[in-house]
N, C-alpha and C positions, 0 to 999 in steps of 0.2 A: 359764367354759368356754374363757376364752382360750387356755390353756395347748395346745389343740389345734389350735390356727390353721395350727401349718407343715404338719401332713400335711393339713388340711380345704384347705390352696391346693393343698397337689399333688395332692390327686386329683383336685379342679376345672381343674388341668393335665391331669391325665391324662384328664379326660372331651373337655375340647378337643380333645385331638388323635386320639379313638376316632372311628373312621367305616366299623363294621362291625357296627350293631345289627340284628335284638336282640340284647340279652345277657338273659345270667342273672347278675347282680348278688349276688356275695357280702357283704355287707354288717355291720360288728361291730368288735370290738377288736382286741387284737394276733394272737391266733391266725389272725386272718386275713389279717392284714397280713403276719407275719412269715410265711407260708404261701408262699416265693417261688415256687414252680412251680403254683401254684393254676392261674395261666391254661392253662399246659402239660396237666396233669393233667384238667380240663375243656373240654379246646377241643371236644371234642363237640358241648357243651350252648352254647361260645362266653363262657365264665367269663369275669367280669371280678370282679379284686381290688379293690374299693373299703373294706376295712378300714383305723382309722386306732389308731395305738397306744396302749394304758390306753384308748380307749372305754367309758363306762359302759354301759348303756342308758340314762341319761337324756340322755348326749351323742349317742345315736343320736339320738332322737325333737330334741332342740337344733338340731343340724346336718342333720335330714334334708330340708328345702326345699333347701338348697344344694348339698346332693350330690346330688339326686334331679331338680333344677330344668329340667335338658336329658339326663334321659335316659327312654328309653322302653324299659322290661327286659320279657323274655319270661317271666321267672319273678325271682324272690328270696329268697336263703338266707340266713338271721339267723344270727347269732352273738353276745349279748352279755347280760349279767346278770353274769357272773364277778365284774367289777371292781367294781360296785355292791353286791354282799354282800363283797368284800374293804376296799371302804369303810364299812363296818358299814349299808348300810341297810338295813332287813328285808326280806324275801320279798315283801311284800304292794306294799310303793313299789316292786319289780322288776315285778312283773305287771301295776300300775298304767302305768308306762311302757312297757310291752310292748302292753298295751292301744291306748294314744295311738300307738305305733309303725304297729300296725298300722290305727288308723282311718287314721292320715295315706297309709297304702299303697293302702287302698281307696278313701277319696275322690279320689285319684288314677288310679289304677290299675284299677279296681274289681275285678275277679275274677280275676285272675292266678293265677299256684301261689307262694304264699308255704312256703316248709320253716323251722323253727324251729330250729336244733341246742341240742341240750338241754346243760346247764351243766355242764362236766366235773369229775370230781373231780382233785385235782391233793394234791400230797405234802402241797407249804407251807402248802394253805389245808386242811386235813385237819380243822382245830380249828374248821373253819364247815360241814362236811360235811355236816350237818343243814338248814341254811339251806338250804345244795342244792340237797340231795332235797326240801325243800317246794317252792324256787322251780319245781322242775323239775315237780313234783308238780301244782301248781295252773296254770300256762302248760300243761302238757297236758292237762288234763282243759277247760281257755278250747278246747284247741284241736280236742279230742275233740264238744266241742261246739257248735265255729264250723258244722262243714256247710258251710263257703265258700272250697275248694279252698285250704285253708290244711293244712299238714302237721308232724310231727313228728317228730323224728330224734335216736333214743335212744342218742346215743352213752357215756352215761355210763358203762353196766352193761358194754358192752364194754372201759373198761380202767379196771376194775378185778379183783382177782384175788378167790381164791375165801372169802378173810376180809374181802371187801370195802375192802380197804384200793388204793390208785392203784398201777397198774402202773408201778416204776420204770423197767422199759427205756423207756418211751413219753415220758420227760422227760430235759430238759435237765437240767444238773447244779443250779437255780437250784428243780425241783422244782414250778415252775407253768408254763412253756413247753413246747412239743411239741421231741420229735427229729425226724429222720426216720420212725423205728419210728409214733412216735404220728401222725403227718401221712398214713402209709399207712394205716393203722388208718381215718381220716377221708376219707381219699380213697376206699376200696373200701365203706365205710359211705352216705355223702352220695350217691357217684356209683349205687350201687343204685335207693336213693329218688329219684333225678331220674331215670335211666330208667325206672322203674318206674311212674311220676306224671306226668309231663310228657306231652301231648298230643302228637303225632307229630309236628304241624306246628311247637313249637318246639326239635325234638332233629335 
């Protein structure tokens, strides 16, 4: 997991010098990371961008004592599994670390609002697009049956088109990254479900 070290020290930078908690802690891969206006676009809920780039989920649950060690979040939005089936590992090791993800959130944290965003379909990764829909399939139905203000957020179905195939304006030219088009797509999606969910007292 070395290979993560320079973004795990800046955001352990970046928690240093935050002194406006709670937050709602966006947490996952590069979609979140490269998300530059994430905090703009959520300052409502008081977003913070703590994505680091390529994140697996098993780099979340790896690094998640160190990024999580001094912060105290009012809510937390997941992002990650993509890169973990782009590494060939099956569904089943995705929802096992999502699992551990999430004890490590509530032995800490206990009952917070965790939202999960569901694993996007993208051009490039088209030929795992099955993987997907299971990983997505089985983390929701974990989360249809938590009962424990844990939430789910189905961004899949919204981009894609009506053959099912990945809405190309929503992509970079690279065909697994967001543009702008797809980040608004996420932004008016995510930010529904956090109003929608979130207790008054943390909005």
């Amino acid at each position: 997991m070395f290979w993560y070290e320079e973004d795990i020290r800046h955001i352990e930078k970046k928690i240093d010098t935050e002194n406006n908690p709670p937050y709602t802690v966006f947490y996952g891969s590069s979609s979140i990371r490269l998300w530059d206006h994430l905090e703009r676009d959520f300052n409502r809920f008081n977003g913070l961008n703590l994505g680091f780039g390529g994140s697996t989920m098993a780099a979340c649950v790896w690094y998640y004592d160190r990024v999580f060690s001094k912060m105290q979040p009012s809510s937390i939005v997941l992002y990650a599994g993509d890169n973990d089936l782009g590494d060939n590992r099956h569904p089943e090791e995705v929802f096992i670390f999502y699992q551990q993800l999430l004890h490590k959130i509530r032995t800490q944290y206990g009952n917070i609002p965790v939202f999960y965003v569901s694993i996007k379909p993208s051009i490039s990764r088209f030929h795992i697009v099955d993987r997907i829909k299971y990983t997505n399939k089985i983390i929701h139905s974990e989360i249809i049956n938590d009962h424990n203000n844990t939430f789910y957020i189905n961004l899949y179905d919204m981009m894609v088109d009506d053959s099912g195939f990945p809405i190309r304006s929503y992509f970079m030219p690279d065909g697994l990254h967001l543009n702008a088009n797809g980040y608004d797509v996420w932004k008016n999606v995510i930010y529904k479900h956090l109003n929608d969910y979130l207790p008054v007292e943390y909005v």
